[in-house]
TIVO-2410 file (N, C-alpha, C; in nm, 3 decimals):
# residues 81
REC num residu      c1      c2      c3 atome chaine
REC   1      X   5.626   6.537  -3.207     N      A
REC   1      X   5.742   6.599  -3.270    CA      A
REC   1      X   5.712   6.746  -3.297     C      A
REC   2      X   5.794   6.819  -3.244     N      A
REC   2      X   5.810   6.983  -3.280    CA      A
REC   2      X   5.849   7.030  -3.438     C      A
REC   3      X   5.725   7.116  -3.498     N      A
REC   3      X   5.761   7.200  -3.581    CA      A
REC   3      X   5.911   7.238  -3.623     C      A
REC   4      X   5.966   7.261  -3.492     N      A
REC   4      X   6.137   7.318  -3.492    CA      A
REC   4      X   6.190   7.198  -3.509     C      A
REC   5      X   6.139   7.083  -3.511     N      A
REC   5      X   6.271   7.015  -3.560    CA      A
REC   5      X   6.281   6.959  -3.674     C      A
REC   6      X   6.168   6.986  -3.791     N      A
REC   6      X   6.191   6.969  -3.911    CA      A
REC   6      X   6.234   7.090  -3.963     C      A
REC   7      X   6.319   7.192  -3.930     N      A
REC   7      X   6.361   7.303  -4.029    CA      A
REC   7      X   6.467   7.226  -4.056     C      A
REC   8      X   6.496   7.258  -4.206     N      A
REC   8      X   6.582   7.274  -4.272    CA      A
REC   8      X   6.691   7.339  -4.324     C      A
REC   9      X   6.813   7.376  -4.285     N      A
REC   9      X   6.844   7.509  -4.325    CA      A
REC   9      X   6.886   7.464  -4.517     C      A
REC  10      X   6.908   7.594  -4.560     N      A
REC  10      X   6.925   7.597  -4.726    CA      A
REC  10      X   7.005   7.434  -4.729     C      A
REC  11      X   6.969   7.423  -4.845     N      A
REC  11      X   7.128   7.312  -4.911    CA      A
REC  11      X   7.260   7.381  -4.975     C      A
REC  12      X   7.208   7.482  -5.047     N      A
REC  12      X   7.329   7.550  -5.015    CA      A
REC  12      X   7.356   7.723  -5.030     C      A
REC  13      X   7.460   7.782  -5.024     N      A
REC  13      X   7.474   7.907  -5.000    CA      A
REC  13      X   7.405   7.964  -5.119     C      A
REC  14      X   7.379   7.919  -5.266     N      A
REC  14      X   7.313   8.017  -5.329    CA      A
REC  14      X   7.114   8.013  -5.345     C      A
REC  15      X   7.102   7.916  -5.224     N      A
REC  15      X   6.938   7.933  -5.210    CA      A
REC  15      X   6.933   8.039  -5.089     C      A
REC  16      X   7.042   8.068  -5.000     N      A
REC  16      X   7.018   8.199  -4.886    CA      A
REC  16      X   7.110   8.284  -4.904     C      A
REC  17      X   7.171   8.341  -5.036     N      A
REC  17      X   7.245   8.459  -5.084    CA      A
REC  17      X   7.249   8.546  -4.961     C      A
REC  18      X   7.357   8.618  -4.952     N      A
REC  18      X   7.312   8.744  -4.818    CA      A
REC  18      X   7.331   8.824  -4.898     C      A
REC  19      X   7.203   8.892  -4.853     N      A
REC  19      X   7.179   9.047  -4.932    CA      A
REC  19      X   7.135   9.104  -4.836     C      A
REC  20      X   7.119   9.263  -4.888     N      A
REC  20      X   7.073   9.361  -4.791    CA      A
REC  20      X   7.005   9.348  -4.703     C      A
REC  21      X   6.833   9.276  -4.690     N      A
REC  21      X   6.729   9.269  -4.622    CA      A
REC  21      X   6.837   9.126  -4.489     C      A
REC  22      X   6.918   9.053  -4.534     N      A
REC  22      X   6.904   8.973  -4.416    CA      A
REC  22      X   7.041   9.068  -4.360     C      A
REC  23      X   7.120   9.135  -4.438     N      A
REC  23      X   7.223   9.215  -4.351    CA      A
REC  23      X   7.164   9.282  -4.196     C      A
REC  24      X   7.014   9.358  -4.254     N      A
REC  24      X   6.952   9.462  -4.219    CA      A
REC  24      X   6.853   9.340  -4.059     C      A
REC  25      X   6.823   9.273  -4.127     N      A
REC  25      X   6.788   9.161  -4.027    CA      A
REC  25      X   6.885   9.069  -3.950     C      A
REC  26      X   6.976   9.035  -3.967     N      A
REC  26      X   7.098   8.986  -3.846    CA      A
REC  26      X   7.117   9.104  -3.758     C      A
REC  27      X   7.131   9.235  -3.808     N      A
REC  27      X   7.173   9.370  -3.741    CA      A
REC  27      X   7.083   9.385  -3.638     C      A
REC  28      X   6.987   9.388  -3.672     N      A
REC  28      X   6.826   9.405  -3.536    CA      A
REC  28      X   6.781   9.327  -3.491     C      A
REC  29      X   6.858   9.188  -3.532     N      A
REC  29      X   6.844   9.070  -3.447    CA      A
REC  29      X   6.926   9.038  -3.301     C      A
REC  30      X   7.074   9.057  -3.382     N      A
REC  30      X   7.149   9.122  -3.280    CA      A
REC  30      X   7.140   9.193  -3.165     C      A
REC  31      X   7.053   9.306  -3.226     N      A
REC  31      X   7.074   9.426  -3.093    CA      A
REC  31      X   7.009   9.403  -3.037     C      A
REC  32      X   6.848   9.342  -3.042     N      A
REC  32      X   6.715   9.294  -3.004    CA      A
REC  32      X   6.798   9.216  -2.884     C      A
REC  33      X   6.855   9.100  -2.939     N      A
REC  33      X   6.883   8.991  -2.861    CA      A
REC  33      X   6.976   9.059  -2.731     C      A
REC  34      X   7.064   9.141  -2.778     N      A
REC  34      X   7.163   9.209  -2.655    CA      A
REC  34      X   7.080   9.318  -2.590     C      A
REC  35      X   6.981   9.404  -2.652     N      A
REC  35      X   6.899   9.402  -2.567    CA      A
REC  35      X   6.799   9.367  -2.453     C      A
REC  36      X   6.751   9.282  -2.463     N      A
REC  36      X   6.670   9.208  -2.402    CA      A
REC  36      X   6.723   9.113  -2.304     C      A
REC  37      X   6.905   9.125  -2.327     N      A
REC  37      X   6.957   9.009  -2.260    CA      A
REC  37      X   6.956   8.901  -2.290     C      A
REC  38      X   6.919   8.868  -2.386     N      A
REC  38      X   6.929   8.685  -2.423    CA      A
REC  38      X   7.031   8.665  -2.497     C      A
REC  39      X   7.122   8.566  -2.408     N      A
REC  39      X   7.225   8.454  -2.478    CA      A
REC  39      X   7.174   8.420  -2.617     C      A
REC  40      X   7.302   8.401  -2.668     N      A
REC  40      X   7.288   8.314  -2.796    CA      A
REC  40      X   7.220   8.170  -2.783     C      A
REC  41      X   7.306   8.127  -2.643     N      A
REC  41      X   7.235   7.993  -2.634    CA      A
REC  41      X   7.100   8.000  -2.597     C      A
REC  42      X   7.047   8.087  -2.528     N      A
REC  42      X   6.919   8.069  -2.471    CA      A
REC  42      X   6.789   8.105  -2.582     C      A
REC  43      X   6.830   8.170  -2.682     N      A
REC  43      X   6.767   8.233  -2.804    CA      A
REC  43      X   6.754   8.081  -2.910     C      A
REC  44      X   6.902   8.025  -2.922     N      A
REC  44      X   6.914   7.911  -2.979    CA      A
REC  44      X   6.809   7.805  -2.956     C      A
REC  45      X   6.811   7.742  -2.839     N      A
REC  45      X   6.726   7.631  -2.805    CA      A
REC  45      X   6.570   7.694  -2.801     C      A
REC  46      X   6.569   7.812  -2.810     N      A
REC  46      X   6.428   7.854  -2.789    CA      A
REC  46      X   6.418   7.841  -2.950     C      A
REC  47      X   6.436   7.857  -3.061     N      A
REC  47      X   6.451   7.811  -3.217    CA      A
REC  47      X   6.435   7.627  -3.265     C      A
REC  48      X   6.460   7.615  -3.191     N      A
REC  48      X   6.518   7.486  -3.189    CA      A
REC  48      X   6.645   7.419  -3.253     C      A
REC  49      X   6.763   7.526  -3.242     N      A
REC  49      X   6.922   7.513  -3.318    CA      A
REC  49      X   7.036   7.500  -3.249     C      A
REC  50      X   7.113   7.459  -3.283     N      A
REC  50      X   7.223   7.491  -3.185    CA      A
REC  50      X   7.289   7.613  -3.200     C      A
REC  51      X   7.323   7.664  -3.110     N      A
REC  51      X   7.397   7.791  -3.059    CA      A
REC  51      X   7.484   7.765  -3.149     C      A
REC  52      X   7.596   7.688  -3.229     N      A
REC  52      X   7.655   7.698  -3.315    CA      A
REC  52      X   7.633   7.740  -3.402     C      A
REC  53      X   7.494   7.691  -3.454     N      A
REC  53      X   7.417   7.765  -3.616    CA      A
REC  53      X   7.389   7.875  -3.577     C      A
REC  54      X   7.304   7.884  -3.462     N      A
REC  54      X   7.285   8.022  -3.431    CA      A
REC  54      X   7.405   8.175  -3.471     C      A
REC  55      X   7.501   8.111  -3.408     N      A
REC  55      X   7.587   8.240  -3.400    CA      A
REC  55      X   7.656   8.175  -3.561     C      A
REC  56      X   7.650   8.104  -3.663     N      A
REC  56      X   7.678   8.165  -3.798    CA      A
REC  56      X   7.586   8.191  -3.831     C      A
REC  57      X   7.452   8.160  -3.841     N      A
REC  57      X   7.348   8.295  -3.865    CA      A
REC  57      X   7.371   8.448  -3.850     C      A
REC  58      X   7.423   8.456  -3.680     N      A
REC  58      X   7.471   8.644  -3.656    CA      A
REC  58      X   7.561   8.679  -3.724     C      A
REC  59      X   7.672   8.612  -3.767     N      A
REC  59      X   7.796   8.618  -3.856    CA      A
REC  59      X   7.785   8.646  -3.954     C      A
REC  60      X   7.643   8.613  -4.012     N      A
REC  60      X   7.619   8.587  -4.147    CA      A
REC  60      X   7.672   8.519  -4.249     C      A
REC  61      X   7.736   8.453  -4.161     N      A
REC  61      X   7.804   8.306  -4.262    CA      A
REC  61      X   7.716   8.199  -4.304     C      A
REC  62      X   7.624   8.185  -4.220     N      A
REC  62      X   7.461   8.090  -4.262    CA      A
REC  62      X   7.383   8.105  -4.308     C      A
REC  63      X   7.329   8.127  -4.439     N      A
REC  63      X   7.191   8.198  -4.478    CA      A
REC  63      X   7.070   8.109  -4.443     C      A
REC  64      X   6.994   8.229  -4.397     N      A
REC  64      X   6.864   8.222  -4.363    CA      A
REC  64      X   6.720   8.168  -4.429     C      A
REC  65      X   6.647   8.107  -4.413     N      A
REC  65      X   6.572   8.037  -4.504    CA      A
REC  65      X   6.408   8.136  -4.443     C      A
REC  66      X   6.352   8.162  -4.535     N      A
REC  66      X   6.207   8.220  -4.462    CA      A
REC  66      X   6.173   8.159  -4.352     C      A
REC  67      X   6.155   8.014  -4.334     N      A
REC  67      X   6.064   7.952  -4.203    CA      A
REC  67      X   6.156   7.936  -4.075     C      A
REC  68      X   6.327   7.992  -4.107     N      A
REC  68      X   6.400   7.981  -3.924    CA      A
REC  68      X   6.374   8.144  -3.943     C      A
REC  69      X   6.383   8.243  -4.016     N      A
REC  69      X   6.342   8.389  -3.983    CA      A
REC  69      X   6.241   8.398  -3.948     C      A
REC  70      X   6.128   8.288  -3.974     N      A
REC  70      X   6.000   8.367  -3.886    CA      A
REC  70      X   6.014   8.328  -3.775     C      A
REC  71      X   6.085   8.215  -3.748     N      A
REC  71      X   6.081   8.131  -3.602    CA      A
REC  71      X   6.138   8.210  -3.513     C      A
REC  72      X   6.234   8.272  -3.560     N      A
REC  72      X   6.369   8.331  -3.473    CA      A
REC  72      X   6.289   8.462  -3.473     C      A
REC  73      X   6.215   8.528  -3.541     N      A
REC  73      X   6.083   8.664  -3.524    CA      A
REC  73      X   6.061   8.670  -3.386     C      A
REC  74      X   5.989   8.480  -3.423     N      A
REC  74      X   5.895   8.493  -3.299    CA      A
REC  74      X   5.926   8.433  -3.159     C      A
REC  75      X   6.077   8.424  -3.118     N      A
REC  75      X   6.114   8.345  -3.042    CA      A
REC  75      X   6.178   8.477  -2.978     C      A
REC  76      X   6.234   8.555  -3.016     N      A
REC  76      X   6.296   8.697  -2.987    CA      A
REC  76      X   6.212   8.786  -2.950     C      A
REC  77      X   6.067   8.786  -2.962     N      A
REC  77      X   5.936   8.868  -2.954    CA      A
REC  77      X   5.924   8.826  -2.835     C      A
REC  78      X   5.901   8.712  -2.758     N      A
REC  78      X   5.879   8.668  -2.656    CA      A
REC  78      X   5.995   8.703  -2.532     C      A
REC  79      X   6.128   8.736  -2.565     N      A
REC  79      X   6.189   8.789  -2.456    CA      A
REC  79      X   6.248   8.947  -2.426     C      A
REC  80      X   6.073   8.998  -2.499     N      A
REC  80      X   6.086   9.141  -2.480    CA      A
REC  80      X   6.026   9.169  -2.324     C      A
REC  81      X   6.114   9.232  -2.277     N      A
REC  81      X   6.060   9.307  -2.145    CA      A
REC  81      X   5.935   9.381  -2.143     C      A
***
């Protein structure tokens, strides 16, 4: 069993408040990702999420929990040219 498939996301919206630092982090996640060319979906399954959560994560309708931000760090690091 994969690491990625015990994340958890929050239980609820006031354990992943959006504040500045994840504004500032969806923003350069974003561009990273449209940089580099990677789909939502292809970024997604590389996380281990569905492209659904994924893109309310970019929305910022999903808050972020420390252990899918490091995942999604390091899953986006890997489809740098």
């Amino acid at each position: 069993m994969s690491l990625r498939a015990n994340i958890k996301p929050p239980l609820s919206n006031r354990e992943g408040t959006k504040n500045k630092n994840d504004e500032n982090f969806i923003e350069e996640l974003r561009q990273k990702r449209e940089e580099y060319g990677v789909t939502q979906t292809r970024l997604a399954v590389a996380c281990g999420i569905s492209r659904e959560y994924y893109n309310r994560i970019e929305k910022g309708k999903q808050p972020l929990n420390d252990e899918l931000k490091e995942i999604i760090e390091t899953q986006i690091g890997r489809f740098k040219l």
